[in-house]
N, C-alpha and C positions, 0 to 999 in steps of 0.2 A: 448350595453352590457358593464359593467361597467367590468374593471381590475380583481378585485378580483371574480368575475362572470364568466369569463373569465377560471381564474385559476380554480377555482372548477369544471367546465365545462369538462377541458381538465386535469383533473387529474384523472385515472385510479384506485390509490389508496386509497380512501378517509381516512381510518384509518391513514394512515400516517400525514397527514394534523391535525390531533388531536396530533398527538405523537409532532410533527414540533411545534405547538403552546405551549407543554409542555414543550419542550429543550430551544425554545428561544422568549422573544420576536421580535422580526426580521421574524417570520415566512412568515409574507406574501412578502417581499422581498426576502428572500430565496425562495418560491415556482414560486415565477414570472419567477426569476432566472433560475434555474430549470425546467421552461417549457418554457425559452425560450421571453417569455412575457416585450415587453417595454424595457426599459436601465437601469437595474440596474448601480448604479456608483461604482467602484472599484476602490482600495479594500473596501470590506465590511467586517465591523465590524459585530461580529456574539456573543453577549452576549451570556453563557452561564445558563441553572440551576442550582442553589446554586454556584454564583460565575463562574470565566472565562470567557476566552472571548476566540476567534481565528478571526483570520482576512483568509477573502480569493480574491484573486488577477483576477478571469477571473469566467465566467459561468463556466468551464470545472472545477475548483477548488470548487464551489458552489455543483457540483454532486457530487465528492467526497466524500466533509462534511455528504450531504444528503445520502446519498450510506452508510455510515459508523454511523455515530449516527441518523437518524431518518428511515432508510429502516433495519438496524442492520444486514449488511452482514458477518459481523463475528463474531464468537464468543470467548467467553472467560474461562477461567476454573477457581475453587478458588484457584486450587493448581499450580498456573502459577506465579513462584519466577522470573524467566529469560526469558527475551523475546526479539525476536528479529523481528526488524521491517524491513524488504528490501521494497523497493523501497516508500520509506516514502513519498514523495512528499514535500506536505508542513506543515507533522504532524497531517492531522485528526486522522489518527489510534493510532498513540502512546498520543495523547493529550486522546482520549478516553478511553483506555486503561489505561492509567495514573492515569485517575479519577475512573474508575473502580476499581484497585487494586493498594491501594495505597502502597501496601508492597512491589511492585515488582520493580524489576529493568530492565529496555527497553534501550536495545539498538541498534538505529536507524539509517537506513542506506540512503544517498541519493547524488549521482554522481555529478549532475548537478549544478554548483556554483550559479546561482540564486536560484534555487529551495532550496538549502541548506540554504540561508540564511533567505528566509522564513521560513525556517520549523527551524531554532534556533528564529525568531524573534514569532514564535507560541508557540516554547516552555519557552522564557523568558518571556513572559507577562503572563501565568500561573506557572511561578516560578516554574519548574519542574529539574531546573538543576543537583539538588543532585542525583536525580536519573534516569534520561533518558539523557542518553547522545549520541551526535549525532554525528556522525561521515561524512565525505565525501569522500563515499564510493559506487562501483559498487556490484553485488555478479556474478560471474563470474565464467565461467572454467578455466582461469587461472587468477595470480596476476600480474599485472602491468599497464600500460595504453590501455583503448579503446577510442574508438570515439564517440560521442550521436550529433545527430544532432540541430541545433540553431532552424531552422524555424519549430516549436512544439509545440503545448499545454504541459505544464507542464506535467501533468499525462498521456500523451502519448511519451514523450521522449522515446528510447529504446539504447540500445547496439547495435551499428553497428556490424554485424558479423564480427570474425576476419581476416576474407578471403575473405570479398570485397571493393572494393575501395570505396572513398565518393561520385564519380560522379558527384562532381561539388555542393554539397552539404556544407552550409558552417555546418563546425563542431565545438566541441570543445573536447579535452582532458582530460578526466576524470580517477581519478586510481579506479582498480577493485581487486578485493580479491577472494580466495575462501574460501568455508563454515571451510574448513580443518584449514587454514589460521586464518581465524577470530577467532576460535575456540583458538586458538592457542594465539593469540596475546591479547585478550580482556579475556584470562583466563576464559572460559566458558565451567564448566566439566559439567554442562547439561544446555542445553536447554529447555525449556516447550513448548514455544509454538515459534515458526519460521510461520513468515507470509511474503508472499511473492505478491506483485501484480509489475512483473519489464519486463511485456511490450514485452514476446516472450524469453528471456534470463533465465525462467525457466528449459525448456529444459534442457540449456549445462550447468546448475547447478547440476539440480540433477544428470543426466544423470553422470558425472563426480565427483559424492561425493561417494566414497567407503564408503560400506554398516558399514564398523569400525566405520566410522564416522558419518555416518545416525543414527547410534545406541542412539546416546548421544544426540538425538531430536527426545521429547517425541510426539510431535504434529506437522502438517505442516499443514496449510493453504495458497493453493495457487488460482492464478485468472490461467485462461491457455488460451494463446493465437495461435493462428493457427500462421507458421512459414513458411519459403521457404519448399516447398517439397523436393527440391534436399538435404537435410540435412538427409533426411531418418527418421525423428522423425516420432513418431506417439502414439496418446493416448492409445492405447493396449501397445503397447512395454512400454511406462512411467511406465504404473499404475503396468505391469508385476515387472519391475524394483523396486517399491517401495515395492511389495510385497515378494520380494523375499529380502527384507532389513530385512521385520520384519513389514509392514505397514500393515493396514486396512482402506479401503477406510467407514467414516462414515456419511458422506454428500458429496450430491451431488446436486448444485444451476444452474442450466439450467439456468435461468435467465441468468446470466451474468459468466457463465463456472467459479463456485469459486468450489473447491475440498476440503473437510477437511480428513487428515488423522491421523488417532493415530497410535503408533508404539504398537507393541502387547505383 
């Protein structure tokens, strides 16, 4: 069975495979990628349509991409001026959002100093600088330094809780902020849309953003990840918590637990 026989075989979503060969041509290298198939070499260069390019560094960074412009897990509004990007990785969301709406202004968040310097070397090679600007930054329940551990796939990094040790873990130092904070310091009297995928740190974001300050973001999109139990969270208490901000839960992605809410 040849390669690309292979890939067809073992892809579930054949429509995608159409959309993938319309975003780039690289598709069959990204779908190998993606299911895993042979050794793609990294980083890969990932031409874009009409123009662009993004580079991605590991498989795990290839899902991403694919997860974000050709499976199209989030969405977008027309009327989305402010945006903000947490846990950016290495820029597929804000690169595609970028192109989507090119009026708006993103700004994008990401802790991890390799990961960061990806995700500015993503957004200078589509010359995006005037308006997405990235910062290296946690979104946190409180502002100052946490820990995120080394031995990670990029897009699984997380915020070590602040109340336990690293176990021998090697880590690194990263500064975190909260929503109140950011709000505050990057001059952002509304938000549109707030997208969030940061790895379990959801949680002690919202959970800890006074509903004053919820107010002034109009949409949220988050991924939600299962967390220690001893923390006492729980998806009933969250969704209660947002609703009593002012939210409406308007999708819901079982696939891969993405939540969209609008404020009401």
């Amino acid at each position: 069975m040849s390669a690309l026989s292979a890939v067809v075989k073992g892809f579930t979503r054949p429509h995608e495979l159409v959309i993938a060969r319309w975003q780039t041509p690289v598709a069959r290298e990204l779908v190998a990628s993606y299911l895993n198939i042979g050794a793609p070499h990294f980083p890969l260069e990932i031409p874009l349509r009409h123009k662009g390019l993004v580079h991605v560094f590991s498989r795990g960074e290839a899902k991403v991409f694919w997860q974000i412009f050709i499976h199209g897990c989030y969405r977008l509004w027309a009327d989305c001026r402010t945006i903000v990007d947490a846990g950016a990785n290495i820029g597929m969301f804000s690169v595609w959002a970028a192109r989507q709406l090119p009026e708006s202004r993103i700004l994008t968040l990401e802790p991890y100093p390799e990961t960061f310097a990806r995700l500015q070397h993503n957004l200078e090679i589509n010359q995006f600088g005037s308006r997405v600007e990235a910062v290296q930054l946690a979104l946190a329940a409180q502002s100052g330094e946490r820990l995120m551990p080394v031995e990670a796939e990029s897009q699984r990094r997380n915020l070590i809780p602040a109340d336990l040790q690293n176990d021998g873990v090697t880590v690194v130092k990263v500064p975190s902020i909260t929503i109140a904070e950011l709000i505050d310091r990057y001059k952002l009297t509304q938000i549109d849309l707030l997208k969030m995928d940061i790895e379990g740190s959801e949680w002690e974001v919202l959970h800890s953003t006074p509903p004053s300050v919820l107010h002034s973001i109009r949409r949220i999109q988050f991924e939600y990840h299962e967390v220690h139990a001893r923390f006492g969270y729980s998806r009933d208490k969250l969704f209660e918590y947002l609703r009593s901000a002012g939210y409406r839960l308007t999708h819901l992605s079982r696939r891969r637990a993405r939540y969209r809410y609008c404020h009401c």
